[in-house]
N, C-alpha and C positions, 0 to 999 in steps of 0.2 A: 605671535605666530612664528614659527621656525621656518617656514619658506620666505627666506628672501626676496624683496625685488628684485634685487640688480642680475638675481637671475633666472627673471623670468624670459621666455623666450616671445620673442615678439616676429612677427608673418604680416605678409601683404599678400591678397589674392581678393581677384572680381568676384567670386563666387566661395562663399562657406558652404560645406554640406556638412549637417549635424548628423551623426548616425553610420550606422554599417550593414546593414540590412539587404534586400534588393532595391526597397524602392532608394535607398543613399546611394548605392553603388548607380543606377540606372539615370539619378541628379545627377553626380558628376560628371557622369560618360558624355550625356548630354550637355549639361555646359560645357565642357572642353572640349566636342566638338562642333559647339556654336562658336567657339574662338574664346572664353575665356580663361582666365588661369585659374584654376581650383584645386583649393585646399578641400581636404573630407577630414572630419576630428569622431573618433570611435570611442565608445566607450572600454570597447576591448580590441579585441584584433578582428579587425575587418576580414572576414573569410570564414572566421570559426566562432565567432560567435552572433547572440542572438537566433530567434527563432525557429529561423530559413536555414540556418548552418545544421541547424541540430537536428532537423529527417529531411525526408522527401514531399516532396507536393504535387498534385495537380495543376492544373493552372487552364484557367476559363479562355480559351486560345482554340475556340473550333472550327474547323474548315470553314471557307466563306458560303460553303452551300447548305449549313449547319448556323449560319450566323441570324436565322431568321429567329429558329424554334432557340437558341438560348436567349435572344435579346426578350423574347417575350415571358419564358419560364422566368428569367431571372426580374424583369419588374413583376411579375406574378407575385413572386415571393418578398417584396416589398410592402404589398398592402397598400398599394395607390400613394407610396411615396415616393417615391422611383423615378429616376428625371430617365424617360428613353432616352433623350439625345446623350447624355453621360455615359446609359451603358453600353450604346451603337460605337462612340468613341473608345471606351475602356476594347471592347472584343476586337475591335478591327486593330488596336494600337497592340495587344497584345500577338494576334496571330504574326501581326506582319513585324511584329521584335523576334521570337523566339528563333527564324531563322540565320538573326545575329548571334545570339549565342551558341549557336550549331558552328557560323564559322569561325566563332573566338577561340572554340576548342572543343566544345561542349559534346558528346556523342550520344545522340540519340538512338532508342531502336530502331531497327527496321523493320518493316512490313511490306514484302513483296516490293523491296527495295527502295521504298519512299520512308525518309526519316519521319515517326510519330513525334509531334512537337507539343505533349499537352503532359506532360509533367515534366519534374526532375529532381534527381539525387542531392539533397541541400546542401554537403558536403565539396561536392565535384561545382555544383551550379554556382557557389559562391567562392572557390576557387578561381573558376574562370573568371569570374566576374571582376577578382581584385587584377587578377593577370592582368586584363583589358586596361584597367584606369591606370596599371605603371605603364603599360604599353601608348596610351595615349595622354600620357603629363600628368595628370593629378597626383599632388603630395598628397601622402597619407599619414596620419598620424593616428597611430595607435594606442592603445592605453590611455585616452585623452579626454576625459568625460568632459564634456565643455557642460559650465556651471550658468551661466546668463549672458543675454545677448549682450551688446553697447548699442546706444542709443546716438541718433546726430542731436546736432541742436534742434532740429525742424521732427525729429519724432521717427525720424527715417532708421532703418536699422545700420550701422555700421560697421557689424563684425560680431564677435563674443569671444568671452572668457571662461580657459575650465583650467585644469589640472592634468599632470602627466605623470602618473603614478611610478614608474620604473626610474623616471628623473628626478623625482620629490622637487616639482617645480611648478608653479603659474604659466603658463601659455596666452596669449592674446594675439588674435587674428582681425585683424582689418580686414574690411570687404566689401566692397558696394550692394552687395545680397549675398540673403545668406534662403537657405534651405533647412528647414525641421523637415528630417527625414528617421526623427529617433524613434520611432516603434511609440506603441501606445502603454498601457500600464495594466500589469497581471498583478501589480502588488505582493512581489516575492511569494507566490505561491507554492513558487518551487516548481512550474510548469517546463518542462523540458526547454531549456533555450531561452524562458523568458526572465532570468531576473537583472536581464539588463533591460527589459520596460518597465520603470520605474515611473511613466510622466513627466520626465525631464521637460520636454519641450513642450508641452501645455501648460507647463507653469513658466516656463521662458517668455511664451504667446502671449502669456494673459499679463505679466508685468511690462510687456512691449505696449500694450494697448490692445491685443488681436480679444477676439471673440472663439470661442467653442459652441459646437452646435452637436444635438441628439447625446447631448450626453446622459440622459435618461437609460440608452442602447449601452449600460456600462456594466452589464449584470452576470458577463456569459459564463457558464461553465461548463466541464468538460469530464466526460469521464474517465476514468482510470482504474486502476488495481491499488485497495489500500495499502501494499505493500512495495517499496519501493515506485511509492508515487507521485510521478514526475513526467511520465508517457500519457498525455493525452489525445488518443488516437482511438476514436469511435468507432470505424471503420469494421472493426472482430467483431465487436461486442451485437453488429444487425446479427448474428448469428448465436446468440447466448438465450439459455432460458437464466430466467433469474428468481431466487428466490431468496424467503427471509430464513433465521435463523435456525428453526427447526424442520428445513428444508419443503415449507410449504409456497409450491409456485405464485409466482406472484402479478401472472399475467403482463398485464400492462401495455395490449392491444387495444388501437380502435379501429376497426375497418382494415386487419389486415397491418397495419402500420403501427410501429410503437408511438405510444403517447410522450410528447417533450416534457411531461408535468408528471411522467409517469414515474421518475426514478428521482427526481428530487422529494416528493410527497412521500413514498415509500423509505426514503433516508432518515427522515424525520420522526419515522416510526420505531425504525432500529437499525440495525444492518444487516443488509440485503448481498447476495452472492450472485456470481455469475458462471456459467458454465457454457463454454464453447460448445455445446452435443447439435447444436441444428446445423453445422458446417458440414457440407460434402468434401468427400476426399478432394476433391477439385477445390473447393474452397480454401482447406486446409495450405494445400499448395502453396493459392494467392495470398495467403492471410501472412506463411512463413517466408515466401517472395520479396513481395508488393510490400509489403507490412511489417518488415521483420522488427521496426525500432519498435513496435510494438507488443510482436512476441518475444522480442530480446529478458524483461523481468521474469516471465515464466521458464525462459529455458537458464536463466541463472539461477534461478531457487529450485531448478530440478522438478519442475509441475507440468504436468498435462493438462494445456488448461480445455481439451476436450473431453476430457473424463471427469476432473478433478475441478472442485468446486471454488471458486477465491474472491475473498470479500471485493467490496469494486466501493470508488466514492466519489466526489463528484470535485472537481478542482477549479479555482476563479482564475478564470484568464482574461476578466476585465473586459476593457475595452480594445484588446488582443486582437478578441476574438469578435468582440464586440463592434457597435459603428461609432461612438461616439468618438470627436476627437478636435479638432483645428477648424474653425471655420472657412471653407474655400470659397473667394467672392468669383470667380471667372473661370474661363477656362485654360488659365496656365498657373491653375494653381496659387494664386495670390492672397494672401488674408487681409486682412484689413488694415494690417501695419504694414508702412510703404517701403519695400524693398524686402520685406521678411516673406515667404512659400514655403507649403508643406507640399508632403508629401505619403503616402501609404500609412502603416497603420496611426500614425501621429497623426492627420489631419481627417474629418467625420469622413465615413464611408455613404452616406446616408441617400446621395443620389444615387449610387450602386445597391443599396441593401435597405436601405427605410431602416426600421428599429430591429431588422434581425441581423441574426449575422449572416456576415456574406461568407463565410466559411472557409475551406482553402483556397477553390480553384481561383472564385472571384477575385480573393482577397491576394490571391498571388497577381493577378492581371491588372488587380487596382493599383498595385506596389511599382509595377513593369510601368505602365502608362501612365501613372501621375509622377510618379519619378521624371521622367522624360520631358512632360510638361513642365514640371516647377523647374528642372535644373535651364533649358531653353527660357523660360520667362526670366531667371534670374540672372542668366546670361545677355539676355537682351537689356534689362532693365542698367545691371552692374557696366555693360560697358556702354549706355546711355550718358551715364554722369561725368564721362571723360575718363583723362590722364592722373586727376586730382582727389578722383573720388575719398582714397584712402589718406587724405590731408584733412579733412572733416574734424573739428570738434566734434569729440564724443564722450560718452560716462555709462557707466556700468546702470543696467535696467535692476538687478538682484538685490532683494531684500532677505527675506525669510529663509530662515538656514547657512545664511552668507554672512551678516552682518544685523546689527542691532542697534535702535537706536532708545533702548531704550535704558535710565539710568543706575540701574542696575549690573551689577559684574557676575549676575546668576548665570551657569551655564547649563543647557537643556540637554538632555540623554535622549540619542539618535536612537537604538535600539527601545529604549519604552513608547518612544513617539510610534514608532512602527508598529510593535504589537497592539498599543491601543486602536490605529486604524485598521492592524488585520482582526482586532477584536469585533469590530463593526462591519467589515465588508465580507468577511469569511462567508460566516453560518449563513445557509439555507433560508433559515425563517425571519432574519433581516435585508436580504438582496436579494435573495431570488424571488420569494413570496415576499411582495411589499405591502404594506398601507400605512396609512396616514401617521397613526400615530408611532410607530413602530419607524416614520423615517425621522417625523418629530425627533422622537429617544436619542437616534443614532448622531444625528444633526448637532442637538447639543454637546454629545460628546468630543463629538470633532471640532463643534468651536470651542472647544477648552484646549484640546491638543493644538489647536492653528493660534491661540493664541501660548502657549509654549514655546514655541518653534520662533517666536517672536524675540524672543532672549536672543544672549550672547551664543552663536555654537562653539562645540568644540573642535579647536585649527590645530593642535598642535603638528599633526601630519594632514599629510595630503590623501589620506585616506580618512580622516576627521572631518575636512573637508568635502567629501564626496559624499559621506554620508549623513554627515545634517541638512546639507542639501537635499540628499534622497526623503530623507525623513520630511521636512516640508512639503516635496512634490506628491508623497503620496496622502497626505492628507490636505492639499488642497485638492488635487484629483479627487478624492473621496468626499470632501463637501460639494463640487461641483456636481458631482454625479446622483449624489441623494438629493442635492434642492432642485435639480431638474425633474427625477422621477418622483419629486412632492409636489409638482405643478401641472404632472400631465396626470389626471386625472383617468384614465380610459385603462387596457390591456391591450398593447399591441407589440407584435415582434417581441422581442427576449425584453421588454419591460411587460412585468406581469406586478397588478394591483390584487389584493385580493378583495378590496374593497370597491374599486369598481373594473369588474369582471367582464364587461366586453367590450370589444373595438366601436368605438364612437366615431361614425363614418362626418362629424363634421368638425373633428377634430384632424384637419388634413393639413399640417404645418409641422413646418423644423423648428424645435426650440433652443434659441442662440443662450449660451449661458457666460456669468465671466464676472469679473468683480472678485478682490483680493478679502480686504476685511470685510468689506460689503458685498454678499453675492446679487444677481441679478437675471431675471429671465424675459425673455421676448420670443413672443411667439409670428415667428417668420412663414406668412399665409403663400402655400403654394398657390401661382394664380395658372397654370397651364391645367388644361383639361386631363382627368383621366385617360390617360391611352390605352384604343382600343385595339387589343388582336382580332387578326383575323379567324373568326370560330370563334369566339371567344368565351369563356366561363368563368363566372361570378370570380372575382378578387378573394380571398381566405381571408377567414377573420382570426382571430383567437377569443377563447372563452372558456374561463376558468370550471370545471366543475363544481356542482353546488357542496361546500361541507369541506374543501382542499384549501389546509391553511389556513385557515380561519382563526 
C-alpha cells in the first residue's frame, strides 16, 4: 500500500459524526451544544454534497394546530406499523427546530409577514447549516470517507477509520461515541445527490455487532426522464398523461389516483412516455418555480415538456427513499452496539413510515430530529466515560473490502463487484416485483460476489481504498435486503410479493436483519395496540392485481 502510516493523521473528540447530510450536520450541532467536542468526517464536502444539497424539500414541520390531522395521516400510511409516540416526537422536534435555522441565517418566506417554516432550498439549507457547526466548534473534515469503526476491548465503539482523499492519507479518530449519520444506499443509481449512499454505515453497524431492521422497505424507486436521468422528482409528473410507444394512453387510474404498480408494470412492457398537457397555467408556474431542479433537463435539451412527449423510467433509490436501515433501540437513537447512534436516512425509518416510504417532508423531519437525539445521546454517553475515554484499547471492526485473510494474493475488481449487484437490484422484475424464487436467483448471486469481495482489495491509492470498500457495502446491503424481503412473506408498503399479494394483518412486526457470512432474521413482535383516530377509517392495505408480474 502506498499510503503510509507515519502519516496518517490521528484526532481526539467525545463525539464522531459519520456523514454530512442534515441529519449529521443536526448530530453535531447537538452534541457540541451538549458540551462535547465533535469531530463530523464527510464523505465529500459537507454543504454540497449528498442528497439534501442537491434540491429543495419539504419538511413534515406543521403548525401545532395542524399537529393532530398529520400525526394521524402519517401512522395511516404506515399500515398499523407506526409507533404514534415516535411520530408526536418526530413533528413536534421538527416544528420547534426549523425556527433555529431561520436565525442561523436561513430566509424563509413570508406570509402576511409570518415566516413559512415547511420547506427549504438544499443548497442555501445546507449552507447554513455548515456555517453553524464552525460557528459553534465542530472540526470538519471533508473529503474523509471514514471506512470502519474501532472497536474497545469490551465491544464499545471507540472511534473509526477512513481516508482523506485530497491528502492521499489514513485518518483515525478516537471518540467515546460516535454517530452513523451517512445516508442510506441508492446503489450508484445515478439518483441526483445520491452516489455518496453507498451503505457505508450499515455495513460499519453490522461488523460492530448492531442489527438492521425493515430492511425488506429497500425497494423504492423514483421516477424520471430517461434522458439525462438523475432528477427524481415526482412532483410534475401528478400532472402527465402517459403513454406507450405508438402513443396509445395508457391510463393508470384508480378511483381518480394513480396507481403505485401503475408505471412500473407498464415498464416492463416497453416504454412508456409522459407529457405534461393536464398542468394549468398556474401549475406550469409552480412546477417551473417550486420544481425548477426538475424542469432544469427539459429546458437544457430545449423540450416542452407540456406539449412535447419524453420517455420517463423508473430509478432505485434504495433505502434512500426507502425505511430500511440501523436498528434504533430507544429514544436517543442507540443501537445495539454500546456507544455507536444513528441517525436519518442510515438508521430504519420504520416507527415513522412502516414499509413505505416516508417520502420527503417526513423524511426531512426524521433527519432534523434523530440527528438531535443521537448527537445529545452521544454527547451524554462520550462524556460519561470521563477524561480517559480516548486511552481505550481499541482495533479496527473492518473486514470485507479492507483486508483479507485469506491465503491467497488474488485481488478483486471493485467496479465488476458493483455492476454484478446493480445487476440484481436494478431491474423491475427482481426488486420491485419480487417472489420467491426470483429472490432465491438474486441471493445466490450475491453470495458469490460477497464472497469475492473476501480477497485481497485493491490499496494502491486512497481512492483503491474507498472503493473496494464501497464495493463490499453495496453488496452486503443487497444480500441484507433480499433475505429480509425472502422471509416476509405478505405485500406491504413498497415490499411487494407477487407471490403473496396481500397485506397479512397478523404479520404485524419489524424484521431485525444482520449477520456478515451468515445472514439472519427475527421477527420483532409489535406488542402496543393499534392506534386509534379520532373518526377513524380502516388502515390501507396493499394488493397486487391479479396477472401483474407474474
Amino acid at each position: 500500500m502506498c499510503i503510509e502510516r507515519e502519516a496518517e493523521l490521528q484526532l481526539t473528540a467525545d463525539v464522531l459524526v459519520i456523514g454530512g447530510g442534515p441529519a449529521a450536520a443536526w448530530s453535531a450541532w447537538s452534541a457540541a451544544v451538549h458540551g462535547a467536542k465533535v469531530i463530523i468526517a464527510d464523505k465529500g464536502f459537507l454543504g454540497t454534497s449528498g442528497a439534501a444539497a442537491a434540491s429543495g424539500n419539504g419538511v413534515m414541520a406543521p403548525t401545532p394546530d395542524n399537529w393532530e390531522k398529520a400525526k394521524w395521516d402519517r401512522y395511516r400510511s404506515t399500515q398499523t406499523l407506526g409507533n404514534i409516540n415516535w411520530i408526536e416526537r418526530v413533528i413536534e422536534k421538527a416544528w420547534l427546530s426549523m425556527p433555529l435555522v431561520e436565525e442561523w441565517g436561513y430566509n424563509f418566506p413570508k406570509e402576511n409577514g409570518e415566516s413559512v417554516r415547511q420547506s427549504y432550498y438544499g443548497p442555501e439549507y445546507m449552507r447554513v447549516l455548515r456555517k453553524n457547526l464552525l460557528k459553534v466548534g465542530v472540526q470538519i473534515l471533508d473529503q474523509s470517507p471514514t471506512l470502519e469503526l474501532l472497536l474497545a476491548e469490551d465491544g464499545s465503539v471507540a472511534g473509526a477509520r477512513g481516508v482523506q482523499r485530497q491528502h492521499n492519507r489514513h485518518y483515525t479518530v478516537r471518540a467515546g461515541a460516535v454517530v452513523l449519520a451517512n445516508g442510506g444506499c441508492a446503489y450508484l443509481s445515478k439518483v441526483l445527490g445520491c452516489n455518496t449512499n453507498t451503505g457505508d454505515g450499515l455495513l460499519m453497524a453490522v461488523e460492530a455487532g448492531g442489527e438492521l431492521s425493515s430492511m425488506e422497505a429497500s425497494s423504492h424507486y423514483a421516477i424520471s426522464t430517461a434522458f439525462n436521468a438523475t432528477v427524481t422528482r415526482g412532483v410534475p409528473f401528478g400532472w402527465a398523461s402517459f403513454t406507450d410507444e405508438a402513443g396509445n394512453d395508457l391510463g393508470g387510474y384508480i378511483n381518480g389516483r394513480r396507481d403505485p404498480l401503475f408505471l412500473p408494470t407498464a415498464l416492463l412492457k416497453g416504454p412508456v412516455y409522459a407529457r405534461l398537457d393536464r398542468a394549468t397555467d398556474e401549475v406550469k408556474a409552480v412546477i417551473e418555480k417550486s420544481h425548477f431542479i426538475a424542469y432544469l433537463p427539459y429546458k437544457k435539451a430545449n423540450i416542452d415538456p407540456y406539449t412535447e412527449r419524453v420517455p420517463v423510467t423508473l430509478l432505485l433509490e434504495g433505502t434512500v427513499r426507502g425505511t430500511g436501515g440501523i436498528r434504533l433501540v430507544d429514544e436517543t437513537c442507540a443501537t445495539t452496539v454500546v456507544g455507536l447512534y444513528a441517525a436519518g436516512d442510515a438508521a430504519s425509518r420504520e416507527f415513522l413510515a412502516g414499509l413505505a416510504s416516508g417520502g420527503g417532508g417526513p423524511n426531512a423531519a426524521w433527519a432534523i430530529s434523530t440527528g438531535q437525539w443521537a448527537g445529545a445521546g452521544a454527547a451524554a454517553f462520550a462524556l460519561s466515560l470521563g477524561a480517559h475515554a480516548n486511552e481505550r484499547k481499541a482495533h479496527p471492526a473492518g473486514q470485507a473490502g479492507l483486508r483479507s485473510h485469506l491465503p491467497s494474493s488474488e485481488k478483486f475488481d471493485s467496479e465488476a463487484i458493483v455492476k454484478g449487484v446493480q445487476d440484481e437490484v436494478f431491474p423491475l422484475d427482481k426488486n420491485f416485483f419480487r417472489s420467491e424464487q426470483g429472490l432465491l436467483d438474486s441471493l445466490s448471486k450475491l453470495e458469490k460476489l460477497w464472497e469475492q469481495v473476501q480477497a485481497n482489495p485493491q490499496q494502491d491509492t486512497v481512492r483503491d481504498v474507498e472503493f473496494s470498500r464501497r464495493a463490499a457495502s453495496l453488496t452486503a446491503v443487497a444480500r441484507w435486503g433480499y433475505f429480509s424481503a425472502l422471509h416476509r412473506k405478505e405485500t406491504r408498503g413498497g415490499h411487494i410479493r407477487t407471490d403473496y399479494t396481500e397485506t397479512d394483518p397478523n404479520q404485524r412486526y419489524y424484521q431485525a436483519t444482520g449477520g456478515l457470512d451468515r445472514l439472519w432474521v427475527r421477527r420483532d413482535w409489535i406488542t402496543e395496540a393499534i392506534a386509534s383516530p379520532p373518526n377513524s377509517t380502516p388502515i390501507a392495505t396493499t394488493k397486487i392485481p391479479s396477472g401483474v408480474a407474474s
